[in-house]
N, C-alpha and C positions, 0 to 999 in steps of 0.2 A: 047718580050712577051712570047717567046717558054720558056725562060730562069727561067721568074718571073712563068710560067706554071707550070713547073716540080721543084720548089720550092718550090710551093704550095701545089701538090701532095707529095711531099717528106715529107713536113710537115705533112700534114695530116696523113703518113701513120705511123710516128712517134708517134704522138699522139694516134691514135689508137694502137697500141703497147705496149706504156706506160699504160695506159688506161687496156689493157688484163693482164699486168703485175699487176697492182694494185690491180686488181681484184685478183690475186693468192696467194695475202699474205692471212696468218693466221692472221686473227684477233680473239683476246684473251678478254672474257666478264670479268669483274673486277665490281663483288659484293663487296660490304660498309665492308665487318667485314675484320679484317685484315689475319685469316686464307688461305680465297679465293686469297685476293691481294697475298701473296707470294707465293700459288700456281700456278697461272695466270704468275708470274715474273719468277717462275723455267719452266714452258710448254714453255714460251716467248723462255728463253736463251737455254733449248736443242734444238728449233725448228731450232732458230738461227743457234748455235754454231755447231750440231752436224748433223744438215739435212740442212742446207746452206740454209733457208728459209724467207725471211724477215716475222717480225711480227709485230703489233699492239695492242695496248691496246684501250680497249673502256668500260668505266663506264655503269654500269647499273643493275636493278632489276630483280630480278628473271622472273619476266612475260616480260621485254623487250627483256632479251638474249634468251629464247627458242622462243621465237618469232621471231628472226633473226635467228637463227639455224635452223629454224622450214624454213624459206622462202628460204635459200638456197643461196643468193645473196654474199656471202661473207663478209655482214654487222659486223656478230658477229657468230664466228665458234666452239668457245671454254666455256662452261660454267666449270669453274678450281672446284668447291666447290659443289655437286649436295646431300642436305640433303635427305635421305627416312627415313622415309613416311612424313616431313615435304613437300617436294617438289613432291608429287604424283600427286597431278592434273595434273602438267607438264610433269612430265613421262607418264603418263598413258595418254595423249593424243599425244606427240608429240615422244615420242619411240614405245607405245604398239600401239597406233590407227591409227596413221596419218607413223609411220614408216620414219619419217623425219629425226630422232633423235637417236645414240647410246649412252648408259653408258658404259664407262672401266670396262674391267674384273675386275679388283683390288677395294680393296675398304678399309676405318678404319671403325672403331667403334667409334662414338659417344652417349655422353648423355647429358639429359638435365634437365634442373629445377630449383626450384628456390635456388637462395643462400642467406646466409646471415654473415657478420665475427663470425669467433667463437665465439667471446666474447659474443654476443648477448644470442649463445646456453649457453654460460658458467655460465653469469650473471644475464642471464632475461627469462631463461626454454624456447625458442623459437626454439624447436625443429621440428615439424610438420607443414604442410601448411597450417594446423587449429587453428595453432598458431597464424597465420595474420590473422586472421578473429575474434578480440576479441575488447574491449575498448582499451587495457593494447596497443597492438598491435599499435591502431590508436591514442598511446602517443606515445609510444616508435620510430617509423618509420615517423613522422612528421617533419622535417628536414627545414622547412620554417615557422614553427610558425602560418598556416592558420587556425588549428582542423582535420586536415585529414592527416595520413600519406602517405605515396606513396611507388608505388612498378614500378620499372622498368621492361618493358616488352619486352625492344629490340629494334632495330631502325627501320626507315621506309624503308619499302619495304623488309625488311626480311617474311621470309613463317612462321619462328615459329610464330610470330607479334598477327596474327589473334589467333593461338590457345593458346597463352598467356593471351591474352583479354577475350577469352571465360573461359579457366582457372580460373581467376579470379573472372569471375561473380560466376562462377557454385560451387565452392568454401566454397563461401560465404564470400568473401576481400573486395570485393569494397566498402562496406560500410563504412569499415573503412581504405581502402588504395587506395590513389585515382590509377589510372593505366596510366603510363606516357610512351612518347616514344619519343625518342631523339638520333644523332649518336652515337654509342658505345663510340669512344672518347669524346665527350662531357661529355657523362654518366661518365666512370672511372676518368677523372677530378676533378668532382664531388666526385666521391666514396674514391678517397683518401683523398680528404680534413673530406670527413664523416669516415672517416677510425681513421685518423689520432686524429679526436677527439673524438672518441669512442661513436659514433653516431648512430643509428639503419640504417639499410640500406639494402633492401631487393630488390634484380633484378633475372630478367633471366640469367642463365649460362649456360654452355656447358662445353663438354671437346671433345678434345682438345684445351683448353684455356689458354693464359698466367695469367691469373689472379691465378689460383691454385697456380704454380708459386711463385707469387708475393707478393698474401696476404694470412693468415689464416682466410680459408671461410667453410664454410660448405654445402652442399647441403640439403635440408628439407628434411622430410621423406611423403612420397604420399603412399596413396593405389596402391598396386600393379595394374599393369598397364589391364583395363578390357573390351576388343572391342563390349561391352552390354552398359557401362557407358562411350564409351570416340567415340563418334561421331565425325567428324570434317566436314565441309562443306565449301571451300574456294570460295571466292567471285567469280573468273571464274568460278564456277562450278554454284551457282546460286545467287543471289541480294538477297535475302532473309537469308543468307550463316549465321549471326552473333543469329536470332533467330532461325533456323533449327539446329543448333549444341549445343553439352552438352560433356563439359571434365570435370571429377570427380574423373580421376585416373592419375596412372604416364606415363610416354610416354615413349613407348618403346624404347629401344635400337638401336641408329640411325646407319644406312649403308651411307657411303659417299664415292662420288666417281666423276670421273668427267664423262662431256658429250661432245658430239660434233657435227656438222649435219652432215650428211649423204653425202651434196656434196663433203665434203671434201675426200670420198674415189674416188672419178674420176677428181678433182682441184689438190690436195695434199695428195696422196694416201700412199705416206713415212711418213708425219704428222696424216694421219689418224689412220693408222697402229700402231705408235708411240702410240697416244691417247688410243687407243684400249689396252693397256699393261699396262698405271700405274697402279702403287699398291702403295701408300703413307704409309709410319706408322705416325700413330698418335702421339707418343711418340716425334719423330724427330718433326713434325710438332709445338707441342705443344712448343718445345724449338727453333724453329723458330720464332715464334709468341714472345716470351718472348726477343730474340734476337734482334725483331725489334722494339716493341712497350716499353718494359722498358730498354733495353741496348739503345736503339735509331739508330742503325741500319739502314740503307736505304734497302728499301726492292728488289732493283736489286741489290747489293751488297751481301747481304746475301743469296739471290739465287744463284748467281753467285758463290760461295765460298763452298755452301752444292752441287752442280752440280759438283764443281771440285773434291770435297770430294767424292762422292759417284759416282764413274766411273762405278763403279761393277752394284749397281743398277739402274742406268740409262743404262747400255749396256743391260740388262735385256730387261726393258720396249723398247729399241729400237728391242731385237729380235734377239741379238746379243751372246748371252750365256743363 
C-alpha cells in the first residue's frame, strides 16, 4: 500500500508539473486574413528556434484574442496583426485603460479601400467611390444575374467589416450594390473566376496585400480622409454602434503592429521582450503573403525560410545588435 501510496503522489506531482509547464508556452492568436497567419508562423518559429520556447497556435477574432490577452491565463498571448485605428476599441481598452496589453515598438504602414481591376477604371470610367453608387454601377458589378450588384466588404470577424458596412451605406452604394461578406479565400476564388472573365467586381483591399501582386487592381479615389465626417462606433463600444456612426471619407493611413499580454513579461519574459522589438516591413510581408496564397507555399515553411533568411533582423528584434 506504502508502494501504490508514493506512486500516487509521484503521479500527481508529475502531473502538476506538466500542467505549470503547459501553462508556459506561448500561445500565438491566428486571425482569418492570411497576412496575420504568416506573422503568427514567424513569432511561433523565433519563439521556438531561437528562445527554446514551445508555442501554439489558436484561431480567433479580434475581440476573442485581446480578451485572452486581456485575462492573462495563457489562453492566447500573441495578437501577430494589430490594425490602428481599425482595432482602437481594443487598444484603447485593454493597453490604454485596463493596462493588460502591450503594442511592439515597430510597426508598417498600411491602407485601405476599395478596389476594383483596372479594366473596369479603363473601360467603364469607374474611378471614384461615387462611382458605385449609380444605375450603370448596379449592372456593371451584378455578377449573379439577381438586379443588384455587390461589393465585398471583408470577412467575418475582421474590425475593418463594421466600418466597411457603414462606408457603404454613407456613401450612398447599397442601393445599388448589395454589401456581402464571406472568408477572403472564398471571396479571391470568386474574384479570379470575375477577373478572368472581365467582370465588374468591387471589394475591400489593403496593402500589404498579395492581390496587388497578383492582379491589376486599382484602388478608388475617396475624399481625403476628414475626423468631422468619418465617425466610427464599434459594437463593443455600444449596440447602437451601426446607427451612431457615419464614414464619408477615406481612412487614414493604417499603423500595424503586434500585441501581447502583459503576463507574458513575468511567464516568458525573453518572449515578451522579443515581442516588444518587432518591426515587420511591409514590403517583405506583402511578398510573403504572395509566396503563400499564389505560389502555394505552406505558411510554416515560408516562415521558417524568411527567419533563416533574415538572421540580421531577427538578432535585432531579439536585442542582439
Amino acid at each position: 500500500m506504502k508502494t501504490l501510496k508514493n506512486l500516487t503522489v509521484t503521479l500527481t506531482m508529475a502531473l502538476a508539473g506538466n500542467g505549470a509547464m503547459a501553462q508556459e508556452k506561448v500561445m500565438v492568436g491566428e486571425p482569418g486574413w492570411p497576412g496575420a497567419k504568416i506573422m503568427a508562423s514567424i513569432i511561433g518559429n523565433v519563439i521556438e528556434t531561437r528562445l527554446g520556447v514551445e508555442v501554439g497556435y489558436a484561431p480567433g477574432t479580434n475581440a476573442v484574442i485581446f480578451a485572452a490577452m486581456d485575462g492573462g491565463r495563457g489562453d492566447i498571448d500573441v495578437h501577430p496583426d494589430v490594425w490602428l485605428p481599425n482595432q482602437a476599441s481594443f487598444t484603447n481598452e485593454f493597453v490604454d485603460e485596463k493596462g493588460t496589453v502591450s503594442l511592439a515598438s515597430g510597426s508598417y504602414e498600411g491602407r485601405a479601400g476599395v478596389c476594383v481591376p483596372t479594366y473596369m477604371v479603363e473601360e467603364h470610367n469607374i474611378k471614384s467611390i461615387y462611382d458605385l453608387a449609380t444605375p450603370d454601377a448596379q449592372v456593371l458589378f451584378d455578377s449573379d444575374g439577381d438586379g443588384m450588384g455587390e461589393i465585398w466588404i471583408g470577412s467575418p470577424g475582421a474590425a475593418s467589416l463594421n466600418t466597411f458596412a457603414v462606408r457603404v451605406r454613407d456613401y450612398g452604394i447599397e442601393p445599388f450594390l448589395t454589401p456581402t461578406t464571406e472568408d477572403e479565400t472564398i471571396f479571391f476564388s470568386r474574384l479570379k473566376d470575375l477577373i478572368a472573365e472581365r467582370k465588374g467586381a468591387a471589394f475591400y483591399c489593403y496593402t500589404p496585400h498579395y492581390v496587388h501582386a497578383l492582379y491589376d487592381v486599382t484602388m478608388l479615389e475617396e475624399p481625403e480622409h476628414n475626423p468631422d465626417t468619418y465617425v466610427m462606433v464599434q459594437p463593443n463600444e455600444d449596440a447602437d454602434w451601426f446607427a451612431k456612426s457615419h464614414v464619408d471619407s477615406a481612412e487614414l493611413v493604417k499603423s500595424v503592429t503586434v500585441a501581447y499580454s502583459n503576463s507574458l513579461k513575468e511567464r516568458r519574459p525573453a518572449a515578451a521582450s522579443f515581442l516588444a522589438n518587432i518591426d515587420m516591413d511591409a514590403e517583405q510581408l506583402s511578398q510573403l503573403t504572395y509566396d503563400v496564397v499564389v505560389e502555394g507555399g505552406e505558411i510554416s515553411a515560408v516562415a521558417e525560410k524568411w527567419v533563416s533568411e533574415n538572421g540580421a533582423t531577427v538578432d535585432t528584434w531579439l536585442g542582439l545588435n
